[in-house]
C-alpha positions as CSV (number, residue, x, y, z in Angstrom):
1,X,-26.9,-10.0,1.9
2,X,-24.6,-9.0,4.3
3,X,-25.3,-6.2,7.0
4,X,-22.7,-3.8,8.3
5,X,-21.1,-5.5,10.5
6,X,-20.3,-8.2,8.0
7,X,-18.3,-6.2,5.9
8,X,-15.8,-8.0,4.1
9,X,-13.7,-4.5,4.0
10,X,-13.6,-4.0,7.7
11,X,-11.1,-5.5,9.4
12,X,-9.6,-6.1,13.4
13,X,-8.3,-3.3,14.7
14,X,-6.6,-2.4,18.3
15,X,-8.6,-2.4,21.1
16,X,-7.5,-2.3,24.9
17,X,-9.6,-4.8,26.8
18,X,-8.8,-7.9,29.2
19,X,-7.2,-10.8,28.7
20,X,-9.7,-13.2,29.6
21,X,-11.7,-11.6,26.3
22,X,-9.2,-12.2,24.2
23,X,-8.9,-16.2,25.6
24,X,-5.4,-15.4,28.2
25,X,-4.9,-15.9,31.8
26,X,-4.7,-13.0,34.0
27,X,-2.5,-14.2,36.1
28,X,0.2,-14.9,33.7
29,X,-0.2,-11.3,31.5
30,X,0.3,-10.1,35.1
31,X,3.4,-11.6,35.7
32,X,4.8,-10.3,32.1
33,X,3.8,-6.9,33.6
34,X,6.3,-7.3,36.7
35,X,8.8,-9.4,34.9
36,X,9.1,-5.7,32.8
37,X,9.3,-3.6,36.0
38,X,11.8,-6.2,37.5
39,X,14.2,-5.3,34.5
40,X,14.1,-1.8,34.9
41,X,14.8,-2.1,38.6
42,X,17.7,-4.5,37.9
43,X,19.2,-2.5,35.4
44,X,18.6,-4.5,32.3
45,X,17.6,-1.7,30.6
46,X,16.7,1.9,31.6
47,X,13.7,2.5,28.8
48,X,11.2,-0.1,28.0
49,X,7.8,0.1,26.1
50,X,5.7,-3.4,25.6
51,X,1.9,-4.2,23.9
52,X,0.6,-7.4,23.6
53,X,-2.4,-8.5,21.6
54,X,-4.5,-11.2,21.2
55,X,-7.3,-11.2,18.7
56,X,-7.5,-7.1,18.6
57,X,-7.8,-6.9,22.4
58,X,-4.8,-5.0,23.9
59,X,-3.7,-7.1,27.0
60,X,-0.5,-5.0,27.7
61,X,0.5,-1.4,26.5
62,X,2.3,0.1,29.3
63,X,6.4,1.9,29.5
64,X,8.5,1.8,32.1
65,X,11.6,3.8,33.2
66,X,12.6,7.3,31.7
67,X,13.3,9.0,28.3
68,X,16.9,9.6,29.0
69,X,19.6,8.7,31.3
70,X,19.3,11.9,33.5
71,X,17.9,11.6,37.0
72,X,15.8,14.3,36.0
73,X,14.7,13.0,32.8
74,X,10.4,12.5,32.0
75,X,9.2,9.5,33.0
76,X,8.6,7.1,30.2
77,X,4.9,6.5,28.7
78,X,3.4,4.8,25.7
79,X,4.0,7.8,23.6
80,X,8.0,7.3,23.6
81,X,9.5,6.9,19.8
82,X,12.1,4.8,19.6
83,X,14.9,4.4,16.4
84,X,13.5,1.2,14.3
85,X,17.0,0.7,13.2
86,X,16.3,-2.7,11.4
87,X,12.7,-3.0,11.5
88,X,12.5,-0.1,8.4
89,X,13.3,-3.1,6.3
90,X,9.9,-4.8,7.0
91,X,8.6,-1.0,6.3
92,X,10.4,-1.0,2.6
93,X,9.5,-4.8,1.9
94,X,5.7,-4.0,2.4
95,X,6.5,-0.9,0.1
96,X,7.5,-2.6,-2.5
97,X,5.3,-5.4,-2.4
98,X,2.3,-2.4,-2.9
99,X,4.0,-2.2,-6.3
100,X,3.8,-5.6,-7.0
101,X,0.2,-5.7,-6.0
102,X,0.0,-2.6,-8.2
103,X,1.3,-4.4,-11.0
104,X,4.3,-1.8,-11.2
105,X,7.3,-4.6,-10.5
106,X,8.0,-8.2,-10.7
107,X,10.0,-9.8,-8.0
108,X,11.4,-12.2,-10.8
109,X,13.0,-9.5,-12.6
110,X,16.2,-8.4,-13.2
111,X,17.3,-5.9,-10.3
112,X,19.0,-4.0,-13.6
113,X,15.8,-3.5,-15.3
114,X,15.0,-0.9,-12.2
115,X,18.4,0.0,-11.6
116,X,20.7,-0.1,-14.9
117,X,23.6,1.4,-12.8
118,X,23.6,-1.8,-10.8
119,X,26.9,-3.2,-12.7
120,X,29.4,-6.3,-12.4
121,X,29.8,-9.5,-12.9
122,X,26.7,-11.9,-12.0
123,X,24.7,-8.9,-11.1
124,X,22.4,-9.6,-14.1
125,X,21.3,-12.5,-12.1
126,X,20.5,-10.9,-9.1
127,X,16.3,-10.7,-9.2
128,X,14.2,-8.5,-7.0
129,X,13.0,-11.5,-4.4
130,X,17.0,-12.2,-3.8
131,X,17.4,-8.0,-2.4
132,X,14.4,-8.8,-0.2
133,X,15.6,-12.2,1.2
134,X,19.3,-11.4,1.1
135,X,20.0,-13.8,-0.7
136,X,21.7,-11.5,-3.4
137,X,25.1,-12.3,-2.8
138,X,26.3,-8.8,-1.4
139,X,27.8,-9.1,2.0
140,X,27.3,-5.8,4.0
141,X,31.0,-5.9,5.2
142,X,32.6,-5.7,2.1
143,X,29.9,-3.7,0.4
144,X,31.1,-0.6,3.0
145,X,34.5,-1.6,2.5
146,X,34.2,-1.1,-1.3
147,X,32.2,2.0,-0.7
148,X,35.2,3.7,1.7
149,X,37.9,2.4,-1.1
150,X,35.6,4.1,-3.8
151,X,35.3,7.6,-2.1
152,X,37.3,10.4,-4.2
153,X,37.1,8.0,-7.2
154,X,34.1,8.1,-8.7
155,X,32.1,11.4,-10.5
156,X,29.0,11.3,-8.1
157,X,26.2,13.5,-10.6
158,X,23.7,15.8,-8.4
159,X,20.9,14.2,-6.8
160,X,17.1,15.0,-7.9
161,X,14.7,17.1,-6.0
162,X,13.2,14.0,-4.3
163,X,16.8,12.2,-3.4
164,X,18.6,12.2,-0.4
165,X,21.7,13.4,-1.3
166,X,23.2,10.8,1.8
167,X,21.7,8.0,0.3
168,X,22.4,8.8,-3.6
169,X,25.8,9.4,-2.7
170,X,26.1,6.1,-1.4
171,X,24.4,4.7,-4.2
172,X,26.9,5.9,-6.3
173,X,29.9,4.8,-4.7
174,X,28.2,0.8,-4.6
175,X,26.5,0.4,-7.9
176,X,29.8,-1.2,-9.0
177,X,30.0,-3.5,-5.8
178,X,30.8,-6.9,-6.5
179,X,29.3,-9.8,-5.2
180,X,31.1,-12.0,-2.4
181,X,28.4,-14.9,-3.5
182,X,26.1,-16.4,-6.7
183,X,22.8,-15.1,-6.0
184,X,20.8,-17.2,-3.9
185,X,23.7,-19.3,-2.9
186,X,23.3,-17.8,0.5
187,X,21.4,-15.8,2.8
188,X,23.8,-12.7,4.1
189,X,22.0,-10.2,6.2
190,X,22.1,-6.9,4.4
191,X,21.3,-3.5,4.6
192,X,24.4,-1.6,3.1
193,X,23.7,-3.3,-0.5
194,X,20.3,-5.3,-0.6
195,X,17.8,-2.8,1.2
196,X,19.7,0.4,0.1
197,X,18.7,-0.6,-3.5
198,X,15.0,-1.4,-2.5
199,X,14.8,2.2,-1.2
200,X,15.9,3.7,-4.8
201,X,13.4,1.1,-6.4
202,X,10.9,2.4,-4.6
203,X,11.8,5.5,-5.6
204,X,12.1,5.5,-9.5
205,X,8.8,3.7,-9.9
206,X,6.5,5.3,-7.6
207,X,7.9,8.9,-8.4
208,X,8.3,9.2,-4.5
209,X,11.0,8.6,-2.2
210,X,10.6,6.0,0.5
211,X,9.3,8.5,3.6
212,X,6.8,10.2,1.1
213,X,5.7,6.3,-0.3
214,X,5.2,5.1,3.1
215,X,3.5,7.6,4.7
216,X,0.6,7.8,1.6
217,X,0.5,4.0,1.3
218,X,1.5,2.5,4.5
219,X,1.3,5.0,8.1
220,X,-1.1,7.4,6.9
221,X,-4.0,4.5,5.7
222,X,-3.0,2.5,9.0
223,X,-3.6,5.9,11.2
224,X,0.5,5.4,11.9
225,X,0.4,9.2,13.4
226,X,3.5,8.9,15.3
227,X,5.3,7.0,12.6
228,X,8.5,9.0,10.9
229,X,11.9,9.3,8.7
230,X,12.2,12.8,9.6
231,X,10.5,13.6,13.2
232,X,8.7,16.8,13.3
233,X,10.1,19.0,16.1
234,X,7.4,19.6,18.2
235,X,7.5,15.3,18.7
236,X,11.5,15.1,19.1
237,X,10.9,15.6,23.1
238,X,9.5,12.3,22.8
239,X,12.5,10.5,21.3
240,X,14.1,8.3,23.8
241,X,17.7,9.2,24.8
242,X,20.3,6.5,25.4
243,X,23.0,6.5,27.8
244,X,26.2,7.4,26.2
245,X,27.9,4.1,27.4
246,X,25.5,1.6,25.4
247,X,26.2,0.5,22.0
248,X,23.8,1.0,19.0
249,X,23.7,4.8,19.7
250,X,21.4,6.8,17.2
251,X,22.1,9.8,15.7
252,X,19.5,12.8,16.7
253,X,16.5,13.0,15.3
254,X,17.1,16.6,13.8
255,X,20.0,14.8,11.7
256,X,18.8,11.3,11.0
257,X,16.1,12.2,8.0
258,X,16.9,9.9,5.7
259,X,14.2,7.9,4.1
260,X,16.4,4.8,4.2
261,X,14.9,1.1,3.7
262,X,17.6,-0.2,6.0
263,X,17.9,1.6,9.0
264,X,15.6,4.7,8.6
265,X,12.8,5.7,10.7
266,X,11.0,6.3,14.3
267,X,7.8,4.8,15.5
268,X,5.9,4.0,18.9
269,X,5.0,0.3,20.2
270,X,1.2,1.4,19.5
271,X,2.2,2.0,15.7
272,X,4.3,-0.6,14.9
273,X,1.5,-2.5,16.6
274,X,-1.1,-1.7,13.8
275,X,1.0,-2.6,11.5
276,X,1.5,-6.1,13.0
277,X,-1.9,-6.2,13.2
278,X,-2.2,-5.6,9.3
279,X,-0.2,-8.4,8.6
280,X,-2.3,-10.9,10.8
281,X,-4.9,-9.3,9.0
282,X,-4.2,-10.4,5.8
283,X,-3.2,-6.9,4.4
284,X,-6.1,-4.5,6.3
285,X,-6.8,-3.0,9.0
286,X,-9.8,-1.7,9.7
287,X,-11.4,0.1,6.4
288,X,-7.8,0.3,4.8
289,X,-6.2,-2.6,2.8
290,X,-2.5,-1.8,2.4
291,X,-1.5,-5.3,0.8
292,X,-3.4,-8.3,-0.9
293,X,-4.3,-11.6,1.0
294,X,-1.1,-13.1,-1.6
295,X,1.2,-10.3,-0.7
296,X,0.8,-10.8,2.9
297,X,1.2,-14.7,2.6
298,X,4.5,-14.3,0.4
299,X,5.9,-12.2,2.4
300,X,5.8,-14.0,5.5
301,X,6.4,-17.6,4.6
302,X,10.0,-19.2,3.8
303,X,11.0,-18.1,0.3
304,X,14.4,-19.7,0.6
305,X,14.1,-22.8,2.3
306,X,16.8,-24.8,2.6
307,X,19.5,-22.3,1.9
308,X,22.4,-21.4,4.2
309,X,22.9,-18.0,6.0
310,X,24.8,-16.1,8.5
311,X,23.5,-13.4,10.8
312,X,25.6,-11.6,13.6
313,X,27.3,-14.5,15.0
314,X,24.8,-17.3,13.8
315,X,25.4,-19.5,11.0
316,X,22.5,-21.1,10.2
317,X,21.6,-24.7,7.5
318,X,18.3,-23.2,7.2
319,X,18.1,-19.2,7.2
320,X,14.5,-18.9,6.3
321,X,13.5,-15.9,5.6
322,X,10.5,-14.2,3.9
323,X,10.4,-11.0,2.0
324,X,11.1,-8.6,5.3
325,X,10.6,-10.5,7.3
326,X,12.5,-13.2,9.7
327,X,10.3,-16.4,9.3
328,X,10.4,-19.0,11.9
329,X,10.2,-22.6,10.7
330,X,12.2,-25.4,11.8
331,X,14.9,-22.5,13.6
332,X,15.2,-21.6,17.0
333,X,16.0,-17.6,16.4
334,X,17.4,-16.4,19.9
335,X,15.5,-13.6,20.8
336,X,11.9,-14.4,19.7
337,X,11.0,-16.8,22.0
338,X,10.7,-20.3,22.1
339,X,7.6,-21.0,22.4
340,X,6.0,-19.5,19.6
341,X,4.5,-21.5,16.7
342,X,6.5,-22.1,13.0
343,X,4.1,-19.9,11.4
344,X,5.7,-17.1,13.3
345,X,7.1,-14.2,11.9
346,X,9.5,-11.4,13.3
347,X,12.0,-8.6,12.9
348,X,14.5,-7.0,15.3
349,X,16.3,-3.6,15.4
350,X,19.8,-2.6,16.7
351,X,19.1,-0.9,20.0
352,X,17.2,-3.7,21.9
353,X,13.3,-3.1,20.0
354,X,11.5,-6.1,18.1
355,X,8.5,-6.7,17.1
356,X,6.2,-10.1,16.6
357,X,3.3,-12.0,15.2
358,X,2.3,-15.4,15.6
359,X,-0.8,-16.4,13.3
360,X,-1.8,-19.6,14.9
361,X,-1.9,-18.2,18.5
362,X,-3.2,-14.5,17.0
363,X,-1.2,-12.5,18.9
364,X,1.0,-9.2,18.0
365,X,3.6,-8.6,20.2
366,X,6.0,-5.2,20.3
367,X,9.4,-5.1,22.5
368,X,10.8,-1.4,22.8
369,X,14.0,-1.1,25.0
370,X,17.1,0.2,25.3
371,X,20.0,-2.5,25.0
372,X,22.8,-2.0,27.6
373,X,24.7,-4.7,25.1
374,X,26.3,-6.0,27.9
375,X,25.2,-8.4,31.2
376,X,23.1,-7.1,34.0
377,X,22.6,-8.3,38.0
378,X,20.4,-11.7,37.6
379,X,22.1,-12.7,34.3
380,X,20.0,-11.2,32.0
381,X,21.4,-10.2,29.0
382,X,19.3,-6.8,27.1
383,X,18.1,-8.8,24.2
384,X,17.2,-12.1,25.9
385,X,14.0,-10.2,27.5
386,X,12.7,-10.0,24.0
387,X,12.7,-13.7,24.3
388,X,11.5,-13.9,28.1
389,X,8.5,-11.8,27.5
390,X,7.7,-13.2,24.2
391,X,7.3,-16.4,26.3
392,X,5.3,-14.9,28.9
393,X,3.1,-13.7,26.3
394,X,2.0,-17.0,24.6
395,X,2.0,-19.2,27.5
396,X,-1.0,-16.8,28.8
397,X,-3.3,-17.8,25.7
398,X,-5.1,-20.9,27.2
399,X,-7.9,-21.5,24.9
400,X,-6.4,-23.5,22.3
């Protein structure tokens, strides 16, 4: 029989400890440490929150610079929000993959059996697993083009109590979209058509919109405290403020309360960090299982190997993704390092954060900054840090 601390329905959580506990070298989680303050002084980026794990054991959770671009402005701690921008996709993957574990949807079916408003021609081919890989053949360019060309033309009905009326609006100026390829042909990032559509899914099954389905299923089990759509305002202080010469600017967080699959939420590096640590988990963390042991492995392994795909200004032979999230493989992605294993897994947001987790090395690995977006003194351009200290990282782990 097994004794408490056996229990199969415990499971790792975050710990701060050293690294020589959790099998790294001192020296070299040391140097990651000044590499981060050298960036700031530089002028790579004025905010910048990092946490490394290893096995549970916190190695690194520290912030450096200031919440806004004020000489006067706070200085920065570990308690800063930032905008996930892009990283609210892996959010709404792992929501609706709690449906399929709940036997609620099928990612082989029909995106029409969920969504019967979801009209054109090849759309009745489009399945669930092609929205989550973007492989559905919607391009996000001409998705928002269609949508400004459809505004004043089409009867939008009123939303219901638990709609965003931003996001149904959209909805139904896109159901019509057609697609720019034959589902699964090729992997097209997108937010605007694939992720939008998760979020209603979400929606019409569970009975809850997206912030109200993650927070019961996903932050609130994971003890995700600081983790929101629409930040309370006694925790907006907290919200870091970017310069108003970088790109990626962020609307404030007293407007931006949509619960949006795409682009939605805020969240701090110790958050996102239990959720990492979920996935490495297999689906728990600590006496809470948010997905299956299957979930987790579908989710983060290649589902479209072999297929073609573009993102920002790469055009890759083999996009592999997995639902969510950016799988490595047999690619080099630019910004999350090079050397971490093929069994790694990531996602980036707009903005400059990213976060990581490699299963064969065990580590978890968040990257919160502010992205200048253009080149800084010493050649460093804003996103290749992510890269830099995703290195750093994994060549500290020395017992393997």
């Amino acid at each position: 029989m097994k004794g408490p601390a056996q229990r199969s329905d415990i499971c790792p959580t975050l710990e701060p400890g050293a690294p020589e506990d959790a099998g790294m070298a001192p020296a070299q989680i040391a140097l990651a440490r000044l590499r981060a303050d050298e960036w700031i002084r530089i002028g790579v980026t004025p905010a910048l929150v990092v946490l490394a794990a290893r096995r549970g054991t916190i190695v690194v959770h520290e912030a450096f610079g200031r919440y806004g671009p004020d000489t006067d402005s706070p200085k920065l701690d570990v308690r800063a929000m930032f905008p996930l921008a892009s990283i609210s996709k892996v959010i709404a993957a792992t929501s609706i993959l709690t449906l399929v574990d709940d036997g609620l949807i099928g990612l082989n079916r029909p995106v029409q059996e969920y969504l019967p408003e979801f009209v054109g021609d090849r759309k009745e081919q489009v399945m669930l697993h092609h929205l989550l890989t973007h492989t559905s053949g919607l391009v996000d360019d001409d998705v928002v083009a269609y949508t400004e060309r459809n505004k004043g033309k089409v009867a939008i009905p009123a939303a219901e109590a638990n709609e965003h009326p931003y996001l149904h609006e959209l909805l139904w100026l896109r159901w019509d979209a057609p697609l720019t390829y034959a589902p699964g042909e090729r992997m097209s990032y997108s937010g605007a058509g694939g992720y939008l559509l998760l979020t209603e899914i979400v929606r019409r099954v569970s009975g809850k919109n997206l912030a109200q389905f993650a927070h019961d299923r996903i932050f609130a089990p994971l003890g995700m405290n600081d983790t929101y759509y629409d930040v309370p305002a006694e925790k907006r202080a907290r919200v870091i403020r970017r310069p108003p010469d970088v790109p990626d600017q962020f609307p404030d967080p007293s407007v931006a309360n949509y619960p949006s699959g795409s682009v939605g939420g805020y969240s701090t590096a110790m958050d996102m960090a239990a959720f990492c640590q979920m996935f490495l988990n297999r689906g728990c963390y600590g006496g809470a299982r948010v997905l299956s042991p299957a979930a987790v492995a579908e989710m983060t392994r290649d589902q479209i190997r072999g297929v073609p795909g573009t993102f920002k200004e790469d055009t890759e032979r083999n996009a592999s993704r997995g639902y969510g999230w950016d799988v490595k493989g047999d690619k080099k992605p630019r910004y999350h390092g090079s050397l971490d294993s093929p069994a790694a897994f990531t996602h980036q947001g707009a903005g400059g954060v990213s976060i990581f987790v490699d299963p064969i090395y065990e580590l978890v690995i968040v990257f919160f900054s502010v992205s200048r977006g253009v080149m800084s003194p010493g050649y460093y351009h804003p996103e290749w840090t992510m890269d830099l200290f995703t290195n750093m990282v994994i060549a500290s782990v020395i017992d393997i």
